[in-house]
N, C-alpha and C positions, 0 to 999 in steps of 0.2 A: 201103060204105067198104072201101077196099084194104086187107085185115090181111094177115102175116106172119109167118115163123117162122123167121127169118132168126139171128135172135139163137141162137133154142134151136139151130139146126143150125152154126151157129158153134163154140160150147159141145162139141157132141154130134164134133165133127169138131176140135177143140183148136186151131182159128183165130183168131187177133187183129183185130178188127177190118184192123187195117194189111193183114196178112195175104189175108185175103180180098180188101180191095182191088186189092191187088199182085198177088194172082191173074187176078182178072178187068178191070184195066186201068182201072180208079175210084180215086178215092180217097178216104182211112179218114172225110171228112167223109162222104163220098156215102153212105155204109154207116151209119156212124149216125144220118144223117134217115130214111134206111129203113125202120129196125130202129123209130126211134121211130114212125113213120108220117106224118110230114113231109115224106115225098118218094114219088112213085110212079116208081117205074124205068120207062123207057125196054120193049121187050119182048127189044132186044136184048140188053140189061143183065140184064131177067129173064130170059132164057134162059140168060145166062153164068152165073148165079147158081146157078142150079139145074144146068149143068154141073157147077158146083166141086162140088156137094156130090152126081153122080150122083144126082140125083131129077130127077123134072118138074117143071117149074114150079105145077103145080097143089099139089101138095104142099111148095112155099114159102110162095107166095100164093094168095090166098083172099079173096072179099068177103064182108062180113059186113053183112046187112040190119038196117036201120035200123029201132027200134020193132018 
């Protein structure tokens, strides 16, 4: 399963959800299915994501194994 830390780096970087949308060209829906794990972004989207907050994507997202 695709996890995140999209929320915490939000938080960690004083972004509003709107915010980060309006950053990377989404919108503040697309970021909250996200964040909740409702939605798996695109890789172009995860790449922009992890642009906004300079990390790599690896250190956004993350799978986390089942059982």
């Amino acid at each position: 399963m695709l996890k995140n830390r999209v929320r915490e780096m939000r938080a960690r970087h004083k972004l509003s959800q709107q915010d980060l949308a309006k950053k990377i060209g989404a919108t503040r829906q697309t970021i909250g299915l996200i964040e909740k794990g409702d939605y798996a972004p695109s890789v172009t989207l995860a790449l922009k994501i992890a642009d906004a907050f300079s990390v790599t994507v690896e250190e956004v997202f993350y799978l986390e194994e089942k059982g």
